[in-house]
ZAVOVO-665065 format. One record per atom (N, C-alpha, C): residue number from 1; residue in three letters; atom name; x, y, z. Coordinates in nm, 3 decimals. Example, Ala and Ser with C-alpha at 12.3 -4.5 7.8 and 13.67 -1.06 7.14 Angstrom:
<site 1,ALA,N,<1.319,-0.569,0.780>>
<site 1,ALA,CA,<1.230,-0.450,0.780>>
<site 1,ALA,C,<1.320,-0.330,0.780>>
<site 2,SER,N,<1.285,-0.225,0.708>>
<site 2,SER,CA,<1.367,-0.106,0.714>>
<site 2,SER,C,<1.290,0.003,0.787>>
***
This chain:
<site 1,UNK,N,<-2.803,2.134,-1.131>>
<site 1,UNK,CA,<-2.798,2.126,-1.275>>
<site 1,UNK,C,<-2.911,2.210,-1.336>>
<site 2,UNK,N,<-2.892,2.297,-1.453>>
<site 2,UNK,CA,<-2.970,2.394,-1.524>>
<site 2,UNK,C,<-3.086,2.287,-1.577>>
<site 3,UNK,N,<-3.225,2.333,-1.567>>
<site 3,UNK,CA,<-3.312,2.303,-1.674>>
<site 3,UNK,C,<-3.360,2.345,-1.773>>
<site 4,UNK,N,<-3.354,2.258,-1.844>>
<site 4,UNK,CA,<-3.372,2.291,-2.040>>
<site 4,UNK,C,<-3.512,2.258,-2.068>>
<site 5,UNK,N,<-3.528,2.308,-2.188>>
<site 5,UNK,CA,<-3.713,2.257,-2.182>>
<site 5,UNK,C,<-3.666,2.239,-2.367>>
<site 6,UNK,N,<-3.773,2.147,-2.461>>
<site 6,UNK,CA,<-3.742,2.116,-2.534>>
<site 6,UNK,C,<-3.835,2.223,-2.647>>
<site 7,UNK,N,<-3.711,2.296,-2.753>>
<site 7,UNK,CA,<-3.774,2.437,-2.821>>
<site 7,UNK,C,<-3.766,2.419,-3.001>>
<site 8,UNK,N,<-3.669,2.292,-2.998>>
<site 8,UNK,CA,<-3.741,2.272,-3.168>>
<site 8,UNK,C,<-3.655,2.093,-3.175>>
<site 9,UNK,N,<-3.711,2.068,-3.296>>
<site 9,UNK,CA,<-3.664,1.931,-3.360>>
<site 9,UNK,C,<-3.649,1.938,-3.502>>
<site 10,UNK,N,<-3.553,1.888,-3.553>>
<site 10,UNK,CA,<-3.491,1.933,-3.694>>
<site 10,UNK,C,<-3.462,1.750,-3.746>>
<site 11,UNK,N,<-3.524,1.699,-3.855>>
<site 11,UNK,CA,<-3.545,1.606,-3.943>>
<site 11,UNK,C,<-3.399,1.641,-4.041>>
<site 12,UNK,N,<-3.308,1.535,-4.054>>
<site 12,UNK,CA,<-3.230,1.560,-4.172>>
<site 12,UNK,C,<-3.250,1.437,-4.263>>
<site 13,UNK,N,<-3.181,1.477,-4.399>>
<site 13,UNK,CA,<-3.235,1.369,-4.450>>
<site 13,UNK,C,<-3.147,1.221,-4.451>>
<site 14,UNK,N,<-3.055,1.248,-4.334>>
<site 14,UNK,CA,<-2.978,1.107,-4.302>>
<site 14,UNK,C,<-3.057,1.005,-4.244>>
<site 15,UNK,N,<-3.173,1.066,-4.155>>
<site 15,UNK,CA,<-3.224,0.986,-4.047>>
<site 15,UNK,C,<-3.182,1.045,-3.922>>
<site 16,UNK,N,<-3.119,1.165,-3.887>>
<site 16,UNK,CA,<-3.111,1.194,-3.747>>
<site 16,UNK,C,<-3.220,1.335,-3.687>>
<site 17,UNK,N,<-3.210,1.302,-3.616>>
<site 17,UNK,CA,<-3.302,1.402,-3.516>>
<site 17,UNK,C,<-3.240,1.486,-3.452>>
<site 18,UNK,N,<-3.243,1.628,-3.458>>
<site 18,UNK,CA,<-3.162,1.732,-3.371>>
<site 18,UNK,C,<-3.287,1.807,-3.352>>
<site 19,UNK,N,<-3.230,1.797,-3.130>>
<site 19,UNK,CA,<-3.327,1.828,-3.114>>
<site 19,UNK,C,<-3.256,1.923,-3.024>>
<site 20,UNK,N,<-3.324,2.028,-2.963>>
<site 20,UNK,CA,<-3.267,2.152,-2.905>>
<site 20,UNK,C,<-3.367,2.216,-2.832>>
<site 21,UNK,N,<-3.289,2.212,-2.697>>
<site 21,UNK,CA,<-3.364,2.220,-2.558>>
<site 21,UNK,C,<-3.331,2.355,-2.508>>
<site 22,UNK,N,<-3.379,2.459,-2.454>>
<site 22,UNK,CA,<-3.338,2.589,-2.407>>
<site 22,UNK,C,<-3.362,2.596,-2.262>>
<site 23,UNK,N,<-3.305,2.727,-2.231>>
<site 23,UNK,CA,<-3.338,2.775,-2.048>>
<site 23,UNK,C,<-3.474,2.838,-2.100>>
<site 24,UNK,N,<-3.510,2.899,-2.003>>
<site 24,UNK,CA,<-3.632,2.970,-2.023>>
<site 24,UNK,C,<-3.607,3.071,-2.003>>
<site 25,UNK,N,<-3.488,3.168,-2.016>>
<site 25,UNK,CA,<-3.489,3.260,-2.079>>
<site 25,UNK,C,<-3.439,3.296,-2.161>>
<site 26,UNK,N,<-3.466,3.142,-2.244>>
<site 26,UNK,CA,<-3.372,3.121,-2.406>>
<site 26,UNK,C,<-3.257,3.167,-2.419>>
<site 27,UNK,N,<-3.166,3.201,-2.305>>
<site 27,UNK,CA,<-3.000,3.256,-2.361>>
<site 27,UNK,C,<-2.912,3.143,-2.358>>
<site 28,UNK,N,<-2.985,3.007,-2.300>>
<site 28,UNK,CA,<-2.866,2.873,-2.292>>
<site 28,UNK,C,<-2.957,2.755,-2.411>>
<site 29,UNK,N,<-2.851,2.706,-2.412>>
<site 29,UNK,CA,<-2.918,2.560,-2.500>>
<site 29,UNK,C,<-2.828,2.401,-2.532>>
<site 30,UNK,N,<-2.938,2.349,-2.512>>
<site 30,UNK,CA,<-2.867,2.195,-2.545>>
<site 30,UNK,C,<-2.873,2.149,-2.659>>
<site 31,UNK,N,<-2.796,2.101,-2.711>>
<site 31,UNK,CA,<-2.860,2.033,-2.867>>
<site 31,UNK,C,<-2.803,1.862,-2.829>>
<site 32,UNK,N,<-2.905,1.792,-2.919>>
<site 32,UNK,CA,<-2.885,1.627,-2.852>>
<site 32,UNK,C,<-2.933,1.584,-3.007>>
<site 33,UNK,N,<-2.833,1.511,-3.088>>
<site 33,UNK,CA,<-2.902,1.447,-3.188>>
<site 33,UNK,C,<-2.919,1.295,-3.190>>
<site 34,UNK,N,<-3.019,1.227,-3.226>>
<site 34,UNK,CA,<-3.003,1.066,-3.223>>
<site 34,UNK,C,<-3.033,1.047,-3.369>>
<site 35,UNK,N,<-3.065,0.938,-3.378>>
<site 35,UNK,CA,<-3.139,0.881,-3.487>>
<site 35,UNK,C,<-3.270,0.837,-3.498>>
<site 36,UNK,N,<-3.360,0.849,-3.581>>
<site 36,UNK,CA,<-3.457,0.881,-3.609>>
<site 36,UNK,C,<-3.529,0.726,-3.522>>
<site 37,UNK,N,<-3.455,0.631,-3.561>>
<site 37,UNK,CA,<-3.512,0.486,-3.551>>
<site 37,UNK,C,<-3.543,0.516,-3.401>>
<site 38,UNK,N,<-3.498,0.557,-3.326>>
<site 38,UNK,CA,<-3.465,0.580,-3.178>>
<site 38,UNK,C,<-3.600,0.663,-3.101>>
<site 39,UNK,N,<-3.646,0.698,-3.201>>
<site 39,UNK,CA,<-3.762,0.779,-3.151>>
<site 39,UNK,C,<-3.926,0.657,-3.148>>
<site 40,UNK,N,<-3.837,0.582,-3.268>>
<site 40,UNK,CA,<-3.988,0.488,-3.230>>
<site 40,UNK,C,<-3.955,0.352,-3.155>>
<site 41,UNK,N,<-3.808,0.315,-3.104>>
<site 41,UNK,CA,<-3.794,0.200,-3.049>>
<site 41,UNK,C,<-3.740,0.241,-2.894>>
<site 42,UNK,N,<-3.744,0.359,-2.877>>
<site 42,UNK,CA,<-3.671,0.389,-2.701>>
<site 42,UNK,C,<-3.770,0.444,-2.675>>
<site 43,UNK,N,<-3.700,0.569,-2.581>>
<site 43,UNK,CA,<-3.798,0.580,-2.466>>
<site 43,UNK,C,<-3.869,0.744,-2.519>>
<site 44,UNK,N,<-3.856,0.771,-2.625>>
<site 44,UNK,CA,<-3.896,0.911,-2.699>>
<site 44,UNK,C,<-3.881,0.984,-2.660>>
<site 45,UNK,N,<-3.897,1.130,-2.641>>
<site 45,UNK,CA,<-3.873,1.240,-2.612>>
<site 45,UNK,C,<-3.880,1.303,-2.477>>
<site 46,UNK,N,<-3.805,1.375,-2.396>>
<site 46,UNK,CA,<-3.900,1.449,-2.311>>
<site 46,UNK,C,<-3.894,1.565,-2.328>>
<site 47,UNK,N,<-4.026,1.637,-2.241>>
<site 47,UNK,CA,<-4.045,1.742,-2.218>>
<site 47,UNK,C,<-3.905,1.845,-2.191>>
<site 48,UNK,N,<-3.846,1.822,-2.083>>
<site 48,UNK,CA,<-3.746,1.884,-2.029>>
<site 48,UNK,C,<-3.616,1.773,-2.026>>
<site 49,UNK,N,<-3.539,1.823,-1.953>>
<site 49,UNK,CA,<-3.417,1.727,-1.905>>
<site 49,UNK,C,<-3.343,1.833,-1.847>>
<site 50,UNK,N,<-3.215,1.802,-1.782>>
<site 50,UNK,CA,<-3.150,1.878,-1.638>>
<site 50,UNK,C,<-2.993,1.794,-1.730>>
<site 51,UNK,N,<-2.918,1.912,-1.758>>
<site 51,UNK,CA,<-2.795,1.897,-1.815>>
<site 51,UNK,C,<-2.714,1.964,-1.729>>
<site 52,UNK,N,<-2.579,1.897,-1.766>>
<site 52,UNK,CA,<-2.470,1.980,-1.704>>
<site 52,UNK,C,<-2.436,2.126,-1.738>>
<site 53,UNK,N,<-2.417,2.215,-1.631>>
<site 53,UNK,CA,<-2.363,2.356,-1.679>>
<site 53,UNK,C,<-2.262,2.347,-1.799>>
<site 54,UNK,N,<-2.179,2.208,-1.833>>
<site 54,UNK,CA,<-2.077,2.242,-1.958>>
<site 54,UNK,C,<-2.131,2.159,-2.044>>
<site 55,UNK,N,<-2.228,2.147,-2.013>>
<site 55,UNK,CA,<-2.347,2.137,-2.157>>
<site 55,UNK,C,<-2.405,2.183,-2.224>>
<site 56,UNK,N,<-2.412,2.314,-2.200>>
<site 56,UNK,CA,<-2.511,2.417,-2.234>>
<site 56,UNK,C,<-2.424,2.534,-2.289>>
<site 57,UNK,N,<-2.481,2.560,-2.413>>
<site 57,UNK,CA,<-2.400,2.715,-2.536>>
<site 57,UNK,C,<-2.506,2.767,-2.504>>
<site 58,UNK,N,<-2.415,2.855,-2.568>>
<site 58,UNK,CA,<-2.533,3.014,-2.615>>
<site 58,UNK,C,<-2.614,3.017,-2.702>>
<site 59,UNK,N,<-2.744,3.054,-2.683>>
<site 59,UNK,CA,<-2.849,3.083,-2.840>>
<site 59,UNK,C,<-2.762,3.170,-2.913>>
<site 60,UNK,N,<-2.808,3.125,-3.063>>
<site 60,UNK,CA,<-2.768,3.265,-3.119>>
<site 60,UNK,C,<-2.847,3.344,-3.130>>
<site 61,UNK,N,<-2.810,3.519,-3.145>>
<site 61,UNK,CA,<-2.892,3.601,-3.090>>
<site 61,UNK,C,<-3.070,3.596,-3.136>>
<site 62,UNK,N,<-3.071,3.605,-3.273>>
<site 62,UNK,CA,<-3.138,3.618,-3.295>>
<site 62,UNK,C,<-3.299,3.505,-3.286>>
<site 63,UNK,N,<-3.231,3.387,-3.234>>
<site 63,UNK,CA,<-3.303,3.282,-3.181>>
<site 63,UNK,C,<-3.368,3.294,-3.030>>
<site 64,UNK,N,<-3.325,3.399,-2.926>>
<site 64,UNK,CA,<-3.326,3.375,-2.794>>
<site 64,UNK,C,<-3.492,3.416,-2.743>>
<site 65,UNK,N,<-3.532,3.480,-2.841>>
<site 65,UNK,CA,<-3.680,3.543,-2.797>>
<site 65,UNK,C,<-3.766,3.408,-2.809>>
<site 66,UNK,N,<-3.754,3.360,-2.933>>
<site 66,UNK,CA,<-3.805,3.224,-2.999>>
<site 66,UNK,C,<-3.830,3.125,-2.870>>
<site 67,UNK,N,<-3.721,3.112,-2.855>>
<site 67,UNK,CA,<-3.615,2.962,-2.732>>
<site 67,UNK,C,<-3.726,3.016,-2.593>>
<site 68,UNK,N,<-3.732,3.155,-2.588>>
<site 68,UNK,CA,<-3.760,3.163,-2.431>>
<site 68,UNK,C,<-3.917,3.158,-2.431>>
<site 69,UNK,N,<-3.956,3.165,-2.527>>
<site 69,UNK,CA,<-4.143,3.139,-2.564>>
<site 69,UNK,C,<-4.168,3.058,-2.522>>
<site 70,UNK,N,<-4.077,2.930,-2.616>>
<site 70,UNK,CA,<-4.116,2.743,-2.682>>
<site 70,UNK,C,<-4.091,2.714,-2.515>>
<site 71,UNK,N,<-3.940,2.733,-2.454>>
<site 71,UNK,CA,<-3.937,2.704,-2.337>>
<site 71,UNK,C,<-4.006,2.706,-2.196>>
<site 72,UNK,N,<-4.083,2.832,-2.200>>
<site 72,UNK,CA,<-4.192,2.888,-2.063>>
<site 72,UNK,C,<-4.297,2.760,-2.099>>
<site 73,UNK,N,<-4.334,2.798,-2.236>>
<site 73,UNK,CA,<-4.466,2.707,-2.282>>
<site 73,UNK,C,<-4.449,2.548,-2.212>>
<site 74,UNK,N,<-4.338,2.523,-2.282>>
<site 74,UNK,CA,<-4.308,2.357,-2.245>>
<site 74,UNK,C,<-4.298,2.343,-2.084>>
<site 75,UNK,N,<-4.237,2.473,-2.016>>
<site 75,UNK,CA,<-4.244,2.413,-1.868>>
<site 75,UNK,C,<-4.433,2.436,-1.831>>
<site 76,UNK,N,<-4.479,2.526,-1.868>>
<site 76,UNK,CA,<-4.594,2.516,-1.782>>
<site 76,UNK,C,<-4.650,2.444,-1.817>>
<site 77,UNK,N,<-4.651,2.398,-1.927>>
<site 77,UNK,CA,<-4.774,2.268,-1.960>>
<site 77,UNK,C,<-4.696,2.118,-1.941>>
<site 78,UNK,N,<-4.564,2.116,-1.904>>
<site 78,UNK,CA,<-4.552,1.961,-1.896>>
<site 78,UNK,C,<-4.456,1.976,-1.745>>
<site 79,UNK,N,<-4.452,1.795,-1.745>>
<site 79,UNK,CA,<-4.318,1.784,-1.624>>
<site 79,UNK,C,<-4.208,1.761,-1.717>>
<site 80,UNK,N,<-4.104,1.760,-1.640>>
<site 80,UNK,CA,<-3.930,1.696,-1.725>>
<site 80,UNK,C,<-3.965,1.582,-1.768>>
<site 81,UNK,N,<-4.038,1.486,-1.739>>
<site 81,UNK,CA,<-3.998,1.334,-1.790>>
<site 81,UNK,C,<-4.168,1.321,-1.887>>
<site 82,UNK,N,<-4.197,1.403,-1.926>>
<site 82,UNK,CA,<-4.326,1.400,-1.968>>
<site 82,UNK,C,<-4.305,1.335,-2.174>>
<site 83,UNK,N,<-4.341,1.284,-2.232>>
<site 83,UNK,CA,<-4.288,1.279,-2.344>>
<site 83,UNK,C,<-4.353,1.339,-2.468>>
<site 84,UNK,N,<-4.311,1.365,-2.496>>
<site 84,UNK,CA,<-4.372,1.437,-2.618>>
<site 84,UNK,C,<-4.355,1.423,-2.737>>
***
């Protein structure tokens, strides 16, 4: 299974959290939204996570330089289950 590293988090004003995980060489990505409440009563964030290959789209283009930065960064400084 591909690993994703976590490259932004987006606040709406419903209460949900979209959060969006990349490869590290930012051309794949996960997006996972919950709800906001969820961030302070579970198990919060991680660093990384390991998704299925038919989990994972394409950046759009102009995002992929961005994705593959946030992503290197997040793997060298954390583990997958690290929270952030």
């Amino acid at each position: 299974m591909p690993t994703v590293w976590l490259v932004d988090r987006q606040f709406d004003s419903k209460g949900l959290v979209r959060l969006t995980y990349a490869t590290e060489d930012g051309e794949r990505v996960h997006t996972k939204e919950l709800a906001e409440q969820r961030l302070v009563t579970g198990d919060g964030i991680t660093a990384g996570r390991e998704v299925d290959e038919s989990a994972l789209g394409e950046t759009p283009e102009e995002e992929v330089e961005r994705f593959a930065t946030e992503a290197s960064k997040m793997a060298a400084d954390h583990d997958l289950d690290d929270r952030v």
